[in-house]
Structure formats: C-alpha cells, structure tokens
C-alpha positions in Angstrom: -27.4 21.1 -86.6 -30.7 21.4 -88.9 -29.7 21.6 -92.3 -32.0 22.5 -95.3 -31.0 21.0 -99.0 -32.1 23.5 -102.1 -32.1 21.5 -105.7 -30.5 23.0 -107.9 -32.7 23.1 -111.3 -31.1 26.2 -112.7 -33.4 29.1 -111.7 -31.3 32.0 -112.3 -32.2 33.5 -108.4 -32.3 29.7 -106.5 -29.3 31.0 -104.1 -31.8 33.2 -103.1 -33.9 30.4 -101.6 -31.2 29.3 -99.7 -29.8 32.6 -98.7 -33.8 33.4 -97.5 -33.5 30.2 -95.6 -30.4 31.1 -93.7 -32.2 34.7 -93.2 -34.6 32.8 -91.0 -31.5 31.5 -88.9 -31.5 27.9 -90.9 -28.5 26.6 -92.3 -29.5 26.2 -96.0 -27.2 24.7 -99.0 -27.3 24.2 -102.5 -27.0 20.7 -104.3 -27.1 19.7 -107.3 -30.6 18.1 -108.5 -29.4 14.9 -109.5 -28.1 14.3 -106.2 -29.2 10.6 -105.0 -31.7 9.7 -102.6 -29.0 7.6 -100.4 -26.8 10.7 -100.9 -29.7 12.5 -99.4 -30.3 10.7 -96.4 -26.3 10.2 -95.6 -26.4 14.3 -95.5 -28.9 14.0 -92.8 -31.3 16.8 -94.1 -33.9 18.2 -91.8 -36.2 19.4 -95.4 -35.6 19.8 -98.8 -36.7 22.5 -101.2 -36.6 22.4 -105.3 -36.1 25.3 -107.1 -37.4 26.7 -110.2 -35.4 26.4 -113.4 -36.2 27.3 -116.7 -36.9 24.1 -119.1 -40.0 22.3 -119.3 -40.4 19.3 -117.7 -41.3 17.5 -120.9 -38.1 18.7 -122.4 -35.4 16.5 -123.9 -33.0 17.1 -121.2 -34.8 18.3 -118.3 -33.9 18.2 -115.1 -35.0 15.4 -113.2 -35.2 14.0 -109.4 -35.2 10.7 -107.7 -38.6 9.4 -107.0 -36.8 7.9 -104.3 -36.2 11.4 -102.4 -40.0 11.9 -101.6 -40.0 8.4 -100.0 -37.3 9.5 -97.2 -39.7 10.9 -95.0 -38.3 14.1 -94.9 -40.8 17.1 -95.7 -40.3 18.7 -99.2 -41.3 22.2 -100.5 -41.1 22.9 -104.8 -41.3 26.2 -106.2 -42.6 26.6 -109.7 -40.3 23.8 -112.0 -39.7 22.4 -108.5 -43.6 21.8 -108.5 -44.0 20.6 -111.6 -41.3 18.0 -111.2 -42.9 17.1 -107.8 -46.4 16.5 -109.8 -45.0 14.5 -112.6 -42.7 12.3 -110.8 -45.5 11.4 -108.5 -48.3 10.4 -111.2 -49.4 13.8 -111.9 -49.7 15.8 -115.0 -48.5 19.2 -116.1 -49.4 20.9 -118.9 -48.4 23.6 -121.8 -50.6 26.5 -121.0 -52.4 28.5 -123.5 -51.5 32.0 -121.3 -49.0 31.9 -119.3 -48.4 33.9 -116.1 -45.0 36.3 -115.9 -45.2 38.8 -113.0 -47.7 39.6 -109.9 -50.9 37.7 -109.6 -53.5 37.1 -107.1 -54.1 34.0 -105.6 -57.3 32.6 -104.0 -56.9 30.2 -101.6 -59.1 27.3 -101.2 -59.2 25.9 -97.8 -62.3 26.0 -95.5 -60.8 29.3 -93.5 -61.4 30.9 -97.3 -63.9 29.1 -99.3 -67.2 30.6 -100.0 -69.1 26.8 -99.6 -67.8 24.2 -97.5 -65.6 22.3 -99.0 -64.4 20.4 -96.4 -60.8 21.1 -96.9 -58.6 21.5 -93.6 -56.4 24.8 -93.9 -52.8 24.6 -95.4 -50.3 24.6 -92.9 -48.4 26.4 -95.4 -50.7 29.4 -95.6 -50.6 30.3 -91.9 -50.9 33.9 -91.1 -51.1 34.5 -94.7 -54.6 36.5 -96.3 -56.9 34.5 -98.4 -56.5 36.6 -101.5 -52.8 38.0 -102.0 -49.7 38.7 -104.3 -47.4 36.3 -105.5 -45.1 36.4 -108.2 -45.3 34.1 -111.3 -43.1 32.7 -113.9 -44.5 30.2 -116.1 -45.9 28.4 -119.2 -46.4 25.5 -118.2 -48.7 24.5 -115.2 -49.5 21.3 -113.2 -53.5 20.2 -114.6 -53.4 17.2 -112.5 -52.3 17.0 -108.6 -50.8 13.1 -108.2 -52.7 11.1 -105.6 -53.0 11.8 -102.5 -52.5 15.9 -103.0 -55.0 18.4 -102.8 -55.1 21.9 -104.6 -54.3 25.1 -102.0 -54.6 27.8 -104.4 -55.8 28.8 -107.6 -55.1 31.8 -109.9 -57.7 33.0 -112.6 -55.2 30.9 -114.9 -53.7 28.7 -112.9 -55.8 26.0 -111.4 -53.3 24.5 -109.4 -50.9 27.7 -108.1 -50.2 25.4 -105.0 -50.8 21.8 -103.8 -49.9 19.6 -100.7 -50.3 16.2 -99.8 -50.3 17.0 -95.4 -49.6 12.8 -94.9 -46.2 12.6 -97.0 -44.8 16.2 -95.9 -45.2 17.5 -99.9 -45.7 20.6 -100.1 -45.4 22.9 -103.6 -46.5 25.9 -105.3 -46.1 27.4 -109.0 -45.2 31.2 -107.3 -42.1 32.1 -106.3 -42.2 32.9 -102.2 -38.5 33.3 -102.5 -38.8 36.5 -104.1 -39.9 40.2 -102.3 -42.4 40.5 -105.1 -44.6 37.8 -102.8 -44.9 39.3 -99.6 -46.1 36.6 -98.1 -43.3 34.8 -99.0 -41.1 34.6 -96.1 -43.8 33.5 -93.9 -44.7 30.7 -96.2 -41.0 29.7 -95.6 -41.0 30.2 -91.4 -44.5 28.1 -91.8 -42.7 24.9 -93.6 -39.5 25.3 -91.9 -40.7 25.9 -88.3 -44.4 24.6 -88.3 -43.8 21.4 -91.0 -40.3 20.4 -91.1 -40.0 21.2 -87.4 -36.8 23.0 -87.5 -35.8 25.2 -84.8 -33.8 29.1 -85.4 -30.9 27.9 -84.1 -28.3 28.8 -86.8 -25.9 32.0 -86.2 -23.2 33.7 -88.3 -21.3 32.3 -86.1 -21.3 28.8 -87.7 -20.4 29.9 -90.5 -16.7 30.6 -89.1 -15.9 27.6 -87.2 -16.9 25.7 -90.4 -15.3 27.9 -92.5 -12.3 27.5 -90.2 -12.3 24.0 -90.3 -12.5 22.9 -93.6 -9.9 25.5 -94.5 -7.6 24.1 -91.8 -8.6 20.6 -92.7 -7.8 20.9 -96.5 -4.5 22.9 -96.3 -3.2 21.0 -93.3 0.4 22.6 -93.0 0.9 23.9 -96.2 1.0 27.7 -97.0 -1.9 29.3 -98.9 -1.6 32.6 -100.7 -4.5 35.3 -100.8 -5.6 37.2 -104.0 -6.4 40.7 -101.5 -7.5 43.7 -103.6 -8.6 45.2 -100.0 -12.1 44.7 -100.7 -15.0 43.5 -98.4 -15.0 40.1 -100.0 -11.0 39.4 -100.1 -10.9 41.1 -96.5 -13.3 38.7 -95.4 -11.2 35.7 -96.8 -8.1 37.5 -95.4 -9.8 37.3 -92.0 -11.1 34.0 -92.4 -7.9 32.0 -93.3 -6.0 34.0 -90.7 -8.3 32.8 -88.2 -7.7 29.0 -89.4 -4.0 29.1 -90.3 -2.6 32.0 -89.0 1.6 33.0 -90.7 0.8 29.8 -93.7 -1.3 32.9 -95.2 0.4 34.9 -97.8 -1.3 38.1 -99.1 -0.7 39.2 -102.1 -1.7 42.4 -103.4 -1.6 42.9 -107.5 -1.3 47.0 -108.1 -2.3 46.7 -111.9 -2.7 50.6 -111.8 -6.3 50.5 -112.3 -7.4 51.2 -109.1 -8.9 54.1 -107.9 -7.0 57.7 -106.6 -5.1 56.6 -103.6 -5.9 53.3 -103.0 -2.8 51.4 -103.5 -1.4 53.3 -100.6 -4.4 52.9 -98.6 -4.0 48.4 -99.1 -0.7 48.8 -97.9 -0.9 50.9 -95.1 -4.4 48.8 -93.7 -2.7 45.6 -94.4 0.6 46.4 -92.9 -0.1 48.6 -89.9 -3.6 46.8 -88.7 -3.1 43.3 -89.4 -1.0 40.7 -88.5 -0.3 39.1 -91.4 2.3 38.3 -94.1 1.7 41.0 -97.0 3.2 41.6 -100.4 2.3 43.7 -102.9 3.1 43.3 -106.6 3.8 46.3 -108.6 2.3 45.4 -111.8 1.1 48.8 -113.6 3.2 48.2 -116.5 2.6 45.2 -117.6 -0.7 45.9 -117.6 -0.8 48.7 -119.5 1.0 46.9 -122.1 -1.3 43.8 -122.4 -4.5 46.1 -122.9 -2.8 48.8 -124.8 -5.4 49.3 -127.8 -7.7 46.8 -126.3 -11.5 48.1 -126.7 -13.9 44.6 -126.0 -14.7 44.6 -122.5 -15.0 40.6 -122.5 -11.3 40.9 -124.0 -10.7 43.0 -121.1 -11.8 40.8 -118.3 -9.8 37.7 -119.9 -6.7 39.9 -120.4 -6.6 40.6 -116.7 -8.1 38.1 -115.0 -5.4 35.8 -116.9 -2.9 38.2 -115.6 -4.1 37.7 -111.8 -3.3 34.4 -111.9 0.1 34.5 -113.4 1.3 37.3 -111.1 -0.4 34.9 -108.4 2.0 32.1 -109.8 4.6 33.6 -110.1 4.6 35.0 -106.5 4.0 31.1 -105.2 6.6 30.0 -106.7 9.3 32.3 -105.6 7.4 31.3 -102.3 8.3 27.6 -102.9 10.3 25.6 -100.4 12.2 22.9 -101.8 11.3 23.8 -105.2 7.3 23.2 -104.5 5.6 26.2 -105.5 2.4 26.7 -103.2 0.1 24.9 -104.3 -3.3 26.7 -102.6 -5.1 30.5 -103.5 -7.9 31.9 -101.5 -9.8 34.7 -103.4 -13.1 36.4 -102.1 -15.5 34.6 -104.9 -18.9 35.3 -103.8 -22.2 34.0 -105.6 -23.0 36.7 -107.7 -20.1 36.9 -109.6 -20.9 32.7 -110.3 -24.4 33.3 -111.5 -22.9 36.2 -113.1 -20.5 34.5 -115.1 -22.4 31.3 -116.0 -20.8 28.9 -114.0 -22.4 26.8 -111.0 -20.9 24.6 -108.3 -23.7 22.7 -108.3 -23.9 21.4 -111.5 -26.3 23.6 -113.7 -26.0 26.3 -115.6 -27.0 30.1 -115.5 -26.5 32.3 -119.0 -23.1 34.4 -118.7 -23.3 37.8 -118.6 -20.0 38.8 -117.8 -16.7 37.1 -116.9 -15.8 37.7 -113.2 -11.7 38.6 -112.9 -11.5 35.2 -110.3 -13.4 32.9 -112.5 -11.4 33.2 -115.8 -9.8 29.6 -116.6 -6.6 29.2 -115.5 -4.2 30.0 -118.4 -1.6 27.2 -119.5 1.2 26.7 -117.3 -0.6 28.0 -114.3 -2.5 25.7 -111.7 -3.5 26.1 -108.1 -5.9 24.6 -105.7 -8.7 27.3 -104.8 -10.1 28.0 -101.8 -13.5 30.6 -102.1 -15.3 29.9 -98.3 -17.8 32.9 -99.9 -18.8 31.3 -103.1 -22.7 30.7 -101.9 -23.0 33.8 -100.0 -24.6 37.5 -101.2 -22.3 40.7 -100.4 -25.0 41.5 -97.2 -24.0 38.0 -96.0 -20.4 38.7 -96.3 -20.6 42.3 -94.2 -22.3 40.4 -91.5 -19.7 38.1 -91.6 -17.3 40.6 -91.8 -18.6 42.0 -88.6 -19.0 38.9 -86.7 -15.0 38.4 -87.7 -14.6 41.8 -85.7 -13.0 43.2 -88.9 -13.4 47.2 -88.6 -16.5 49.1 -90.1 -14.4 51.3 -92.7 -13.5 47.5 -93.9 -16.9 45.9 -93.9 -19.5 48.8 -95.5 -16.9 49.6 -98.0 -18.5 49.8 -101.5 -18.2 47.2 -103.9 -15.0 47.6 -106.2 -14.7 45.2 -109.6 -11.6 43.4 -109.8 -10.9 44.5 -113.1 -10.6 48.0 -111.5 -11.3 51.1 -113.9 -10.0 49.3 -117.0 -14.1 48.2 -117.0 -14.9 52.5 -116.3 -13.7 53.4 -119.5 -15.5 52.6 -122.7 -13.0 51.6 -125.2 -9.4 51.5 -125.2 -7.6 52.6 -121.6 -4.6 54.8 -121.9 -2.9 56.9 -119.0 -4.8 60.3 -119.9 -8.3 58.8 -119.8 -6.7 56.7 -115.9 -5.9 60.2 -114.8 -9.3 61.9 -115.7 -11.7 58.8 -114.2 -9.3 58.8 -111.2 -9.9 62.3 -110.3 -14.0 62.7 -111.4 -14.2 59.0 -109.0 -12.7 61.0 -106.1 -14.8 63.8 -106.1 -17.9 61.7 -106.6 -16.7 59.4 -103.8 -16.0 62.9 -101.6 -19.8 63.7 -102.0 -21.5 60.5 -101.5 -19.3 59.6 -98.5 -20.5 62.6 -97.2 -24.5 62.3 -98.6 -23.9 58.4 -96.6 -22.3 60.0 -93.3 -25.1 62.6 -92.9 -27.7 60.4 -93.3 -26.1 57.9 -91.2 -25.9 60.4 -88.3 -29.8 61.4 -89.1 -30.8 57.6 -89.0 -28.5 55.6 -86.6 -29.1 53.1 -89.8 -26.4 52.7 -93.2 -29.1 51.3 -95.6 -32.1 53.3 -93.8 -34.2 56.2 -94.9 -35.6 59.2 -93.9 -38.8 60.8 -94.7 -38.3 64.9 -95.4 -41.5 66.9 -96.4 -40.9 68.9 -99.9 -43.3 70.5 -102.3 -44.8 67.2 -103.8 -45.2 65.4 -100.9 -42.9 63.4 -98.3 -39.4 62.6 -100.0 -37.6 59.8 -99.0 -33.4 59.6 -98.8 -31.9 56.7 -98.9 -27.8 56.0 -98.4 -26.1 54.4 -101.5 -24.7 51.3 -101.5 -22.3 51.9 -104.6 -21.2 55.4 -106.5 -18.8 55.9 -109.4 -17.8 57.1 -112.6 -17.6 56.0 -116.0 -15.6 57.7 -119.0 -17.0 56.9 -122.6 -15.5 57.2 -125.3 -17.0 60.4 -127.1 -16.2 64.1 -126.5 -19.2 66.5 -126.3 -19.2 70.5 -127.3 -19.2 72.8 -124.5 -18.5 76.5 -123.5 -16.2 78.1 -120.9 -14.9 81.2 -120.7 -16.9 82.2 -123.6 -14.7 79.4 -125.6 -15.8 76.6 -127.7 -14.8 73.1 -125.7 -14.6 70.1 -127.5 -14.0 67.1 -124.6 -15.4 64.4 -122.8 -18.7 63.6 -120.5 -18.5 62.3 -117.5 -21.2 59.6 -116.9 -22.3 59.4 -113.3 -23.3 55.7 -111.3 -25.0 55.6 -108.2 -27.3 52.7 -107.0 -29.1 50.9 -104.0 -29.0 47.6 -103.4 -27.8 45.1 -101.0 -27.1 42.0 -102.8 -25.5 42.6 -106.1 -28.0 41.0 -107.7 -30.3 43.2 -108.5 -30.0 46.8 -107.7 -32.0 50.4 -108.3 -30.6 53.8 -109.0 -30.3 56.0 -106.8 -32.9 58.9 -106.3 -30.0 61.7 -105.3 -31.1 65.1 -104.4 -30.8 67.5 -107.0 -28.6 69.7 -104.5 -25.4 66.3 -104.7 -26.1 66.1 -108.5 -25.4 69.7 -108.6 -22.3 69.8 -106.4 -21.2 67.0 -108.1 -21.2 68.0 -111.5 -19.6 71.6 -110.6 -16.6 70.6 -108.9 -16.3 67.8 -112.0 -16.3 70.3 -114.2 -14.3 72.9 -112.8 -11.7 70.5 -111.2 -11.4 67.6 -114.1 -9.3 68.9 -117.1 -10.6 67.1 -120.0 -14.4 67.4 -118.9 -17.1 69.4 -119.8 -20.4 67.5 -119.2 -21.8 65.1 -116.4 -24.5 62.8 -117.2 -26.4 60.6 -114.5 -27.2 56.9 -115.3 -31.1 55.7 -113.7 -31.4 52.8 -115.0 -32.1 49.8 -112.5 -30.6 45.9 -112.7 -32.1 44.3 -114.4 -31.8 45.2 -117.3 -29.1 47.0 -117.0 -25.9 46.0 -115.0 -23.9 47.8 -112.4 -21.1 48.2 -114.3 -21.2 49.2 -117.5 -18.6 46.4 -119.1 
C-alpha cells in the first residue's frame, strides 16, 4: 500500500496535511521530524511531506532533518518551515524578512505557460490545472533568498521572491504557502498533482483500511488479555467500542462512568443502546456522588478538567481490578482520543509540541497509584473521519451524526462553582435547545437529502442560506440579570446560547440561526426554566474563541 510520511515540525494544523492526504484516498501518517533516513527507507514511503512549524530555522533549537532523506530518491513536498528547512539543508539561504506575510496573498507564477518574456522555464508539474495568478495563504517572517543548486523559483509574491521552488531532477518540491489549508484554493490540486502526477501514487486507500489495521494491531497488542473501554456513548468512544469488538470480541469490557453531569436523560439512553443493541459486556458505574463532592466549591475550569479526568481513571481502575483474574487487574483501556483533543491539550505523539489550551478529560496524567496500557486507534483522525468510520463499521446513524459531547459533561457548562440547582436548570434549557435544533437539523435534512448541506431561500436582502448545525448547547454563567414577569421584578440567571458549524473540531463558525428558532428558543427557555429570565446567543467563531466555553 502507498504510504505518505508528514514531518512533524510543530505547525499547530500539520494533521491537517495528512488528514487532506487521506481525503485524496492516500494513506498519510505523521512522524516525528527527526526521524532517520534509514528509518525512512525501512518504512517504505511512496513521498514525504514537511510541515510548517513555528521557529526559525536559525533558531537555537530548531527543528532539523537528515540531509540524508533528500538523497533516498523518494519525491519530497515542504510547506512554509518545511521549505525553508529544505533550502537550508541543501546549500540554500533563508532570510529574516523586513515584512512579513500573515494571511491571503497572490502569487505569480513564473514558468513559460505564465511569463510575460520567455524565460525558458518548463511549467511546474506542481501547478497543473492551477491559474497563473491566485490565492494562497501565508504565514511567515522569514523567507528563502536563495534556492540551493539545482532548484528553480515557481512563484513569487510582491514580498516573497521565492513563494515556491523545485528542483524537477531530485523529486524536491516546496512552497512558503500553505496548500493544506481551504484559504488556498488551489490547494488540494497542488496535493493530487505531487501525489498522483510526481510521486506516482495511485487512489487506492479506503476507510476500509483503516479497520483491518485497526483490527490488527489491536488484536496483536492485547493478544488474550481483556481490555476495558472508557464509553461515554459518544461518536468517538462508540467508534472505539465498535472497533475493539470487531478485533476481540467478549475480552471488551465497557465501562460507563455516570458522574451526573451529563445531559437530561442520557444515562438511561447509554444503557439502554449499549445493552439492548450491542453485543457486548457493559457496566455502568454510578458515580454522581463522588463527584459532586470532589468539585463541590470548585470554580477554575482547568481545576475542573484535572479533578475529573483524574476521577475517570480511578473509577476505570478500580473497575479493572475487581475485573482481575488471579489477582492481575486488566492491564489495557481503550478511550476514543481523537486528534483534536491532542493538539488541544499540548501534547503530540510525534514528538513536538503544540501550546495547551485546554486539558482533554482522556489526556490528564495518570494519578499515583493508577496505571494502564492505552489503546486510542483514533488519536490522528478529525471527528468527520471518525463518522465515516463509524459508518463504514455499520454502527447506526442516530450513533454516528451525534453531536459532539465533552467528557467533562456540563461541569464545563457552568461558569463557576457546579451545585445541583445550577445541574437541574442547564439540564432542562439543554433539552429544549436540543428539541429545536434536532428539529431545525431534521427539516433541513428532509429539504436537502444532505446533514451538513445548505439551502438557498429568497428573503428581503437577497438569497439566505441555512445551513444544519453540527453542535448546539447551553451555558449557565455565573450572574443573575433583572427581569420582569407578571408585572414583577425578577432577579435570576441568563441563559447563554451555543450553536456552531463545523466538521472537524478544529475550527468552527457560529451558526447563522433564523431569527424564527432563536425566538422559539428563548420563549419556551424562559417560560419553562425556573431560575431564567434572559437568553443570550454566542457568534463568535474558533478561533479565537473555543467551543466550549471552559
């Protein structure tokens, strides 16, 4: 199978480059970027791509590559750092900028099929199909002023002199832009073209390969021990579920933690999916009130996460050891890791390092006493790669285009301390809000034929589009607003409102509701939730906001 190898330089987005790889029916994986040249050729790669990463190459502790990998023969592609490392490990010279370039920009290409003069320079391969003048999206101070030998300059910008460079003989191939990103349009094509055209590869790779791999190395690393799930009945920990059923059948144990801070009804809802419709060995851990006294007065959200992600494990080990034959507690836990909540939390698997923004339940350090071996077959995947995997497991729909839920439940929904009146009021505003926008998603659904589609309606100001939305909550703060009912003074608490699109996790946009669901919603809010008097809607996108609000 054709196999594509992504250094790792520590670009906050470089899973994207391999999950855009695997988009175009590649195989694609991340490695770390100090990864040996003989380690290289043993893994049999049919091209090699280097990501972007934010130091400069001139930097104390930059990243760095063996020279020896551009002497294997096998055709190499750099974005932006990934460029600039190219250049200088090859004789060339890159330079600190006097402007640099953050955002769109145009580039100009410079080949004979768009030169004004005849320059004599054969068209990129790269550039197939592509416009002479387009888009691309830059990030950069630095800049390569001088290609190595043997390379010639593709592109320019009206700053950058070198926005691209190849040398056709050697199979290098690099650009400063980011083709990774939607914000280059051209983008993708500029991957099929060194893929397909340069590296040769052919579009063989199916979702499909991800399970009988997944299968195996999960059946080759437990051999016939058991292995316990952490299932919150989520798309991610369903997927796992379905995953290491498939490989090892009755050794899975899932275990099911009710810390009481899920949403209205759900508890019953895990139990009677994961009972009734399944085969598989289930147990589910009543844990509300422990919970409730470990973050009884706790207002720091990171304080929050570590409280119960802590908590998850030692529920977890406790369970594994009154599993233990012999007196051997099981040793192995599968958990539906996926790679935002990595890049998320700061941590990489392939040796850099991204900046934390917030701790992820599953990826809180195992607290003293507690230990197991972790299985996470999702770690390098997006949440749209996980429901097409989901699918191609044959796990139900209701299972696989089930919104996003955090692990830390609603303990994360309400700002400051969580006691059992503010759990009751979030629990019934959530269910109202999950009422109408089930409903908003089913009706466009049946419009479209599509779940993430649109639809173009003609209003007043021109055509509208709808959209369905991919995740829809609420959040409590911790204020209380003045108000007026029944011709009485109210003195209580807003409601603050989340919807967004997105399809990824990583970044995501709010969504533009019609004014008809933001009015239904607040009504029945306010005349249904005792304890609220005001709903406020949240538009602000990710970045630079988060999904969550803790």
């Amino acid at each position: 199978m054709d196999k594509v190898l992504v250094f790792d330089f520590g670009a906050q987005y470089g899973q994207l480059i391999a999950r855009r790889v695997r988009n175009l029916q590649v195989y694609s994986e991340m490695v770390p970027c100090d990864i040996s040249a003989e380690e290289v050729r043993e893994l049999q790669p049919s091209a090699i791509i280097l990501s972007g990463g934010p130091a400069s190459v001139y930097a104390e502790d930059a990243p760095s590559v063996d020279p020896g990998i551009f002497e294997l023969g096998i055709p190499v592609l750099g974005f932006c750092y990934g460029q600039q490392i190219m250049a200088k490990t090859l004789g060339g010279v890159v330079s600190h900028t006097d402007k640099g370039e953050y955002g769109p920009a145009t580039i100009y290409r410079m080949d004979d099929d768009c030169a004004t003069d005849d320059q004599g320079q054969a068209p990129s391969p790269l550039f197939a199909d592509t416009p002479c003048e387009q888009t691309v999206w830059m990030s950069h101070r630095d800049a390569v002023s001088q290609v190595p030998e043997g390379f010639v300059v593709t592109s320019r910008t009206e700053t950058c002199p070198v926005a691209s460079m190849e040398c056709p003989e050697r199979k290098l191939y690099a650009t400063q832009f980011h083709p990774e990103v939607r914000h280059t349009p051209y983008g993708q094509q500029m991957l099929a073209n060194f893929l397909f055209d340069i590296a040769g590869i052919e579009p063989s790779w199916r979702m499909d390969s991800i399970i009988d791999d997944a299968v195996r190395d999960i059946r080759q690393k437990v051999g016939a021990d058991r292995v316990i799930l952490g299932l919150s009945g989520g798309v991610d920990s369903s997927v796992v579920a379905a995953l290491c059923s498939k490989a090892i059948g009755k050794q899975l144990v899932c275990v099911f933690v009710n810390h009481g801070l899920l949403r209205k009804g759900e508890p019953e809802e895990v139990e009677e999916i994961f009972t009734t419709r399944f085969d598989v060995n289930f147990i589910h851990v009543h844990a509300e009130e422990r919970y409730a006294a470990l973050l009884d007065g706790v207002t720091d959200p990171e304080q929050k996460r570590r409280i119960i992600g802590s908590q998850f494990w030692k529920e977890f080990f406790s369970v594994a050891q009154s599993l233990a034959d012999d007196g051997e507690p099981v040793k192995y836990l599968a958990q539906g890791t996926i790679y935002p909540d990595i890049i998320e939390s700061g941590a990489r698997k392939t040796g850099g390092k991204a900046s934390t923004i917030k701790s992820h339940h599953n990826l809180i350090p195992f607290p003293e006493g507690v230990s197991f071996d972790l299985i996470e077959p999702l770690d390098h995947f997006f949440k749209d790669e996980v429901r097409e995997l989901g699918t191609a497991l044959g796990l139900p729909d209701y299972l696989v285009n089930r919104q996003p839920f955090p692990g830390p439940g609603l303990a994360i929904r309400i700002i400051g301390a969580v006691t059992p009146e503010k759990l009751a009021i979030l629990k019934e505003a959530d269910a109202i809000v999950r009422e109408e926008l089930d409903a908003y998603n089913a009706k466009l659904f049946e419009e479209t034929g599509e779940r993430n589609g649109e639809i173009e309606r003609l209003s007043a100001g021109g055509p509208e589009v709808e959209r369905s939305v991919w995740q829809y909550f609420c959040v409590l703060p911790d204020i209380r607003s003045v108000g007026v009912m029944g011709d009485e003074r109210t003195y209580q608490r807003p409601i603050i409102m989340r919807a967004v699109e997105s399809s990824d996790a990583m970044t995501a946009d709010w969504a533009k509701l019609p004014y008809d669901v933001l009015s239904r919603v607040s009504s029945r809010i306010v005349a249904e939730v005792e304890g609220i008097n005001r709903v406020v809607y949240d538009i602000t996108p990710k970045p630079p906001a988060t999904i969550e609000w803790e």
